[in-house]
N, C-alpha and C positions, 0 to 999 in steps of 0.2 A: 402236472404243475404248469400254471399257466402265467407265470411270473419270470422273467429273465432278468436275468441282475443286470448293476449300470457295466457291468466289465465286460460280458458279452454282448449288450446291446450297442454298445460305443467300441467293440473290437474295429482296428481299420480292415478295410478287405479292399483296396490297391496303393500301390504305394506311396501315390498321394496322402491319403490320410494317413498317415504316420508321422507321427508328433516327437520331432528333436532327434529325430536322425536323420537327417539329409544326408548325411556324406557315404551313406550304409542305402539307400534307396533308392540311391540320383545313381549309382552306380551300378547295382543290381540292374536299374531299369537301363539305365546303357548297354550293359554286357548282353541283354538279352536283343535290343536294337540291332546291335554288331554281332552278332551270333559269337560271340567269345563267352559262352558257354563253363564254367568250370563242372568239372566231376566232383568235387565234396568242396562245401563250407562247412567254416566253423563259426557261431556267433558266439562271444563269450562279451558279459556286463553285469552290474547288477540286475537283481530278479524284477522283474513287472514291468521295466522298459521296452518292453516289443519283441524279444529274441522268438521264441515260438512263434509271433504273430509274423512278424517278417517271412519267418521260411514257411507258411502256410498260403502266404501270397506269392511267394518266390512258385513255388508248387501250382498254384492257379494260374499264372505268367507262361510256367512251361505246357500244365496241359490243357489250357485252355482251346475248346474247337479252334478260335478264331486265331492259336499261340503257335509255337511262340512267341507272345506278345505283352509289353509290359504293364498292359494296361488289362487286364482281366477283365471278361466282359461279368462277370458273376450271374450268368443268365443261364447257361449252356449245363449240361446235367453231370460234367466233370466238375465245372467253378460248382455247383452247388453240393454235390460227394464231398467235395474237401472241406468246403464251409460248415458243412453238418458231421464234420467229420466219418464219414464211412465211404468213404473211397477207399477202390481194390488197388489204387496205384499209387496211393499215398497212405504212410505204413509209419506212424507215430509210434515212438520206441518210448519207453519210461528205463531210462537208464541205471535208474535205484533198483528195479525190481525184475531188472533182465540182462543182470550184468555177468553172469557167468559163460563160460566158455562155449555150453552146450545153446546158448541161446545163439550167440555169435556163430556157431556150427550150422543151427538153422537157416541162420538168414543169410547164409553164403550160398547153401542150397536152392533155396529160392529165389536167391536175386537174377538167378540165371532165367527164371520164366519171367516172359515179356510183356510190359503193358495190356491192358485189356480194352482202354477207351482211349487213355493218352501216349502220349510220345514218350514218356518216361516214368520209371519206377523209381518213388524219392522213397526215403529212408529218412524219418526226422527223428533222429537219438537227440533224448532231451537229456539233464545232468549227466551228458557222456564223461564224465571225469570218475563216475561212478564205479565203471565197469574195472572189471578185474586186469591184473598185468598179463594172465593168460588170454581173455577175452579180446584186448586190444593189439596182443600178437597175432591171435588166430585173426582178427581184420587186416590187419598190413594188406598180406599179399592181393587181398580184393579192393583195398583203399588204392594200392599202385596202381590196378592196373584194373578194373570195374569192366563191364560190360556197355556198348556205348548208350543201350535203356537206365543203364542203374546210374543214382544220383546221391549223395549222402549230404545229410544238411544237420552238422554237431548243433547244440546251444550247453550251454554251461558258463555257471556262477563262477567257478575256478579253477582258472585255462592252465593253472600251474602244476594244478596235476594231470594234466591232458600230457604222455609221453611225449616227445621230440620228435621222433618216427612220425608221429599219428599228425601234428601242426606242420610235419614239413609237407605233405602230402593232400593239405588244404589250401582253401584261400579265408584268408582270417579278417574278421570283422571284428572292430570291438565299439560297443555300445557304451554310450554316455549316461551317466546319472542323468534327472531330470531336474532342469533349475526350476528353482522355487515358484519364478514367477509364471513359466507355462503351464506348471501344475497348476496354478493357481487360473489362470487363464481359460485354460481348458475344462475344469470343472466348473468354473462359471456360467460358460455356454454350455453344460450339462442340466446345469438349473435352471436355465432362459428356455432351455428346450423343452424342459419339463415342468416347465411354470412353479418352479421353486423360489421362494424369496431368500435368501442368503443373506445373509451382513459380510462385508469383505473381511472382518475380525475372524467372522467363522470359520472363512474360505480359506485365511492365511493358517490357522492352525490344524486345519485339514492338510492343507498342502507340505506343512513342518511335518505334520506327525507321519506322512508318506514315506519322509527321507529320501526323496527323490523318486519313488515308484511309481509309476502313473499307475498302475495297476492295483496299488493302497491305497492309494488317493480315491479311486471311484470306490472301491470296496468301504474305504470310511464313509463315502459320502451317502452310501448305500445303506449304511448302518443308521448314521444321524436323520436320514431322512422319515425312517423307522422308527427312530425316537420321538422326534420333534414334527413331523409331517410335514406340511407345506412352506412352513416359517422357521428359519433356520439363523439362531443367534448365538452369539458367541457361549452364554451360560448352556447352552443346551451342549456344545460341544467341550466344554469345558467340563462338564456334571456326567456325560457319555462315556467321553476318551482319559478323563483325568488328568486336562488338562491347565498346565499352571499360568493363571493370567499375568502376564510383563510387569501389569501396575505395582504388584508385589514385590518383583525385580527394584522396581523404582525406589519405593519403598525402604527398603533394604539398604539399597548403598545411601540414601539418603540420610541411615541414620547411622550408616559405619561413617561418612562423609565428617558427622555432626560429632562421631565417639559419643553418642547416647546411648553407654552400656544399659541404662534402665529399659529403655527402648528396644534396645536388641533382645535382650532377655523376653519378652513382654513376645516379641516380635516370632523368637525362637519358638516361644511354646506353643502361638497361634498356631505356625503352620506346622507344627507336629500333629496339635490337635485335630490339625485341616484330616489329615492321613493321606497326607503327600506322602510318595517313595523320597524318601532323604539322599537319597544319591540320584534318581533323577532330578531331583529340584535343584541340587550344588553343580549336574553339570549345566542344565539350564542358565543359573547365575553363572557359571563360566562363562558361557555365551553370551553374556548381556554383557559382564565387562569386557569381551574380548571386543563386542561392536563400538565398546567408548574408547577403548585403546583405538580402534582401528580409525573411529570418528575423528579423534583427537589429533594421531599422528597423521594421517591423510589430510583433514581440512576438508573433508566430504565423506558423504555416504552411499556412494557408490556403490559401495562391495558389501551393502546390510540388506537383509534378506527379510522384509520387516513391512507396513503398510507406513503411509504420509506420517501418521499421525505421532508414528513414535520416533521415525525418524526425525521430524523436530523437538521430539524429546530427548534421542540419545546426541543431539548439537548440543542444546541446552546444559545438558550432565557431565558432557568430555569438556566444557570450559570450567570445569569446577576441578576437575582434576591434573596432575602430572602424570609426563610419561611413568617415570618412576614410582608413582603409588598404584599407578595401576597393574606394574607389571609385579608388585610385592604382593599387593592384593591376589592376581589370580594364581604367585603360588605358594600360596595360605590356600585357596581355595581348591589347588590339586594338591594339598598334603591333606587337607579337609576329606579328601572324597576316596583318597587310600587310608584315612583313618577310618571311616564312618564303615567302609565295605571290611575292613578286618577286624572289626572292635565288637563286644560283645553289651557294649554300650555305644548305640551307632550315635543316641539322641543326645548325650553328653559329649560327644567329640565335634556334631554337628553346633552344638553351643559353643565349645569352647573353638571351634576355628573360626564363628561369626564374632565373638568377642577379640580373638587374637588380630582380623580385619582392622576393629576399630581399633586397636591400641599402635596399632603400627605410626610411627613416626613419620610425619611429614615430610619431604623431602622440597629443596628449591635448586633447580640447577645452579651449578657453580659460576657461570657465568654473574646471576643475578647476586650471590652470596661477593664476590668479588666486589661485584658493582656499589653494593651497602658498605662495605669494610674502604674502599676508595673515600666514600662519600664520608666518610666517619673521620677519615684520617686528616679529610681537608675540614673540616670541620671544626674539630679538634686541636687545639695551639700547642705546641711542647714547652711542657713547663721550663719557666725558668728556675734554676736552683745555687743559692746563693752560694759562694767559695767556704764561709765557715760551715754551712750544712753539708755542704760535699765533702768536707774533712773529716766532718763529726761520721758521717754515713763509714767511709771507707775506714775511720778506724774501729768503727760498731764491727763493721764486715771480719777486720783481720782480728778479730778478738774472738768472734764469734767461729772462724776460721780454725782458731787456735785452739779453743775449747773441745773441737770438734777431733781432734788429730786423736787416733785408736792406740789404746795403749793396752797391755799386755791386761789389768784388770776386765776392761772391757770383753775379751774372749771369755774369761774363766766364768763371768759372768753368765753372757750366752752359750756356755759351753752345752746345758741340760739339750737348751732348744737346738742347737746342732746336733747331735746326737739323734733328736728323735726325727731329724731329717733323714737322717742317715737310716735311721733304721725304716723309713717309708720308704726307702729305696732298697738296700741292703737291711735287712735285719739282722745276721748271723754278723755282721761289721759292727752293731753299733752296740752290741755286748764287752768286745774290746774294749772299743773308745772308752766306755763308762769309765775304766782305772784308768785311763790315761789322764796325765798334768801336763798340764803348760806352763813350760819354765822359762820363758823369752820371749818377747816380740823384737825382732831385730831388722828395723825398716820395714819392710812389706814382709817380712819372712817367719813363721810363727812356728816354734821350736815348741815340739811335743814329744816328752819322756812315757813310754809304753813300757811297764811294769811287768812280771810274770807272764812273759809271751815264748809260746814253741817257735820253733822254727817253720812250722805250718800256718799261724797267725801273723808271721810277720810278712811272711810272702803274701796272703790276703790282703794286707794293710798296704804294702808297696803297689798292687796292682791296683788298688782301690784309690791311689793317692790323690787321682786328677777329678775324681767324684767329692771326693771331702773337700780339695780347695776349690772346687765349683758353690760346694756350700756355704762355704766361708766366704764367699765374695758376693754370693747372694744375702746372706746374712750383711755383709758390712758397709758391702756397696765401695771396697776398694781391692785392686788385683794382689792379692793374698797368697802364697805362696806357702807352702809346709816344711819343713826337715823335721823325719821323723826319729829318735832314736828310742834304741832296746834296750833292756835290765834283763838278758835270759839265764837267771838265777836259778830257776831248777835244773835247766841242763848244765850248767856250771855244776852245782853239785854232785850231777848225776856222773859228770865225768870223772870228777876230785873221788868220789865212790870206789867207780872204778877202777881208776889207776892205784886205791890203796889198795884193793882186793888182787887185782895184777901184782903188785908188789909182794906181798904177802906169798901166795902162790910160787911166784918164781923163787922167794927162800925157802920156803920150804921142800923145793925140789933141789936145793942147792947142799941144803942139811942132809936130803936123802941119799946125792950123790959122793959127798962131802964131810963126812962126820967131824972130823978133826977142827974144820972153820965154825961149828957150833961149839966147840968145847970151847974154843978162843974166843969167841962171843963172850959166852956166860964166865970167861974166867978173867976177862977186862972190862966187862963192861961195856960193851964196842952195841952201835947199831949202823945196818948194812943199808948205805945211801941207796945206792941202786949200779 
């Protein structure tokens, strides 16, 4: 295969060319000027920013013929072992697929033999985060205390599961995402090199769809070049990657802007039809409104990540808006994008969060609302109102006043509908209430007689008391007050029962004891009070 892709042919190999880490390069190449040497790094960053590529020339620096030297001649038959990868003194570890103990066992055994061409044996574990809790114990005691040939060079995505033992024991780098615009920059002059013609539309959605990766960034560029050949425009990378053109964006809030629900709907089913991913497209429109918040409230565009041209559109589009509609808007558009991803109707939710956009209500800072309600009042003259209309008014009022004053009919009346309040709240209470009358309105105090009640229903009723004249005052609209009283009729009788059957009883045990007091009964006539 006589093809090298743009990732290895654009690999840097000194530390010169390495693109957006200075502060990881300038210092490597120091440490090795000053022989201040460390025994293990660790680089930990996102993936495609240089981590592997760093400690590959960190490695040529040390065994360079002419090294330690930070400047690698990459002439010499070490700088080129490492660069073709197969060098005997530099020993690339894949951390996913050699994480167990027994591997780590190995490589403790052999770190002990010493170089064959250079000054030292590196060690480059790549996802070192990978290996097991046994495998990164069995390293410790040779991470402390190494051989002064052996060198260990960590990279990994996620330094958080890298133990504490193993970070305290390194010297730690950490690598930056890549901003938008070196990406952008840098595959530029990959096109110029390669006699590419590029539109800068293409460039910048090459360099988004990276996410910060230089190492995506050529791999995409790698791909479109393959699609599209020599001439590279935005539809070709749009139609490749799937990716979604801004003008759409525009589009869009233009006509939430306008609440042209016919338009939105119209709008929705386009880009359904398009076969956008619906929750990549909502978070994209996240982003477009987040750049007019950001336009709006800053008063520049500093901080957008975007070509000329749309930055004078997202000026244009944040003077149309308020802070406050745009922060309503983006979250409608983060409940939009937790509906879409849990609904079994993603295309329905995606509709109704674009229509819920337009309906949202405008807002005007309070200042401005102030400023109008001032201007209205000077405005504005206070009427004059003549002495007999003011008479007539204030006795309209106390008449009306009077009419209005709650009388004992007025409850009996609303009595059904209290009740069924009651039972929205309580049910097993508003069974009672049904037999209860109201026999008095007395001031604010409303005297209710409860019928056939246990001793069990009345204590419900008492603890219930401050729930009913809550209702009551909602109902009336004035501070209402109850006294409740009871008719408990069956237990009255129940007692009158018996204490005759007590009565009964005790004479009869009276007669038993007693005979002579029955004769004298029955022969006057007599009955025995108690």
């Amino acid at each position: 295969m006589s093809y090298i892709v743009i990732a290895r042919r654009w690999r840097p190999q000194v530390f010169e060319d390495i693109i957006g880490q200075d502060h990881v390069s300038k210092t490597l190449a120091n440490a090795i000027a000053n022989d201040r040497i460390a025994h293990a790094y660790i680089f930990t960053g996102p993936r495609g920013v240089g981590k592997t590529t760093t400690a590959r020339i960190l490695a040529k620096a040390l065994n360079c013929e002419k090294g330690p030297t930070p400047v690698p001649c990459n002439e010499c038959a070490s700088c080129k072992a490492i660069t073709e990868g197969n060098s005997m003194d530099v020993l690339e570890i894949d951390g996913a697929s050699n994480r167990g103990i027994d591997e780590i066992r190995n490589l403790r055994e052999n770190i002990r033999f010493t170089p064959s061409m250079g000054k030292y044996r590196i060690y480059i574990i790549d996802e070192v985060h990978m290996l097991t809790k046994e495998a990164f114990n069995a390293l410790l005691k040779t991470l402390e205390e190494p051989p002064e040939h052996a060198l260990f060079i960590f990279a990994t995505t996620e330094i958080h599961k890298v133990p504490a033992t193993i970070l305290s024991r390194c010297q730690r780098f950490d690598f930056h995402r890549m901003p938008l615009k070196t990406i952008m920059e840098h595959i530029r002059h990959i096109c110029e090199k390669d006699a590419i013609d590029a539109d800068e539309d293409a460039l910048l959605q090459i360099a988004k769809k990276a996410d910060g990766s230089m190492r995506d960034a050529q791999s995409i560029l790698d791909q479109i070049i393959s699609f599209s050949g020599k001439k590279i425009t935005f539809e070709d990378v749009a139609q490749a990657l799937g990716v979604i053109h801004q003008d759409i964006y525009f589009e869009l809030d233009a006509l939430i802007r306008e609440k042209d629900l016919k338009g939105l709907i119209l709008k929705s089913a386009d880009i359904i039809s398009s076969g956008y991913d619906l929750n990549e497209f909502l978070l994209g429109f996240e982003e477009h409104l987040r750049n007019i918040l950001v336009t709006h409230t800053l008063g520049s565009t500093d901080l957008l990540e975007t070509s000329e041209e749309y930055i004078r559109r997202y000026k244009e589009t944040a003077a149309q808006y308020s802070e406050n509609d745009l922060l309503a808007a983006l979250q409608v558009v983060a409940d939009t994008i937790n509906a879409v991803k849990n609904s079994q109707q993603p295309q329905l939710k995606f509709e109704l969060g674009l229509l819920r956009m337009a309906k949202l209500p405008s807002t005007e800072d309070i200042s401005t609302l102030l400023e109008k309600i001032d201007l209205l009042k000077k405005k504005a003259p206070l009427p004059v109102v003549a002495e007999s209309a003011a008479s007539a008014y204030h006795e309209a009022s106390n008449q009306a006043s009077s009419s209005e004053i709650l009388d004992k009919s007025y409850f009996v009346q609303k009595w059904p509908d209290i009740v069924k309040s009651v039972h929205d709240k309580r049910p097993s209470l508003s069974v009672i209430l049904e037999k209860a009358e109201i026999t008095e309105l007395d001031g604010q105090q409303l005297h209710i007689l409860l019928r056939e009640v246990d001793s069990f229903q009345k204590d419900m009723l008492q603890s219930a008391k401050s729930l009913i004249e809550k209702i009551l005052r909602e109902e009336s609209s004035e501070q209402i007050s109850i006294h409740l009283k009871y008719n408990l009729k069956k237990e009255a009788a129940k007692k009158t029962a018996k204490a005759k059957i007590d009565k009964e009883t005790r004479l009869k045990e009276l007669l038993e004891k007693e005979p002579a007091v029955g004769k004298i009964i029955d022969e006057f006539d007599l009955e025995l009070i108690d």
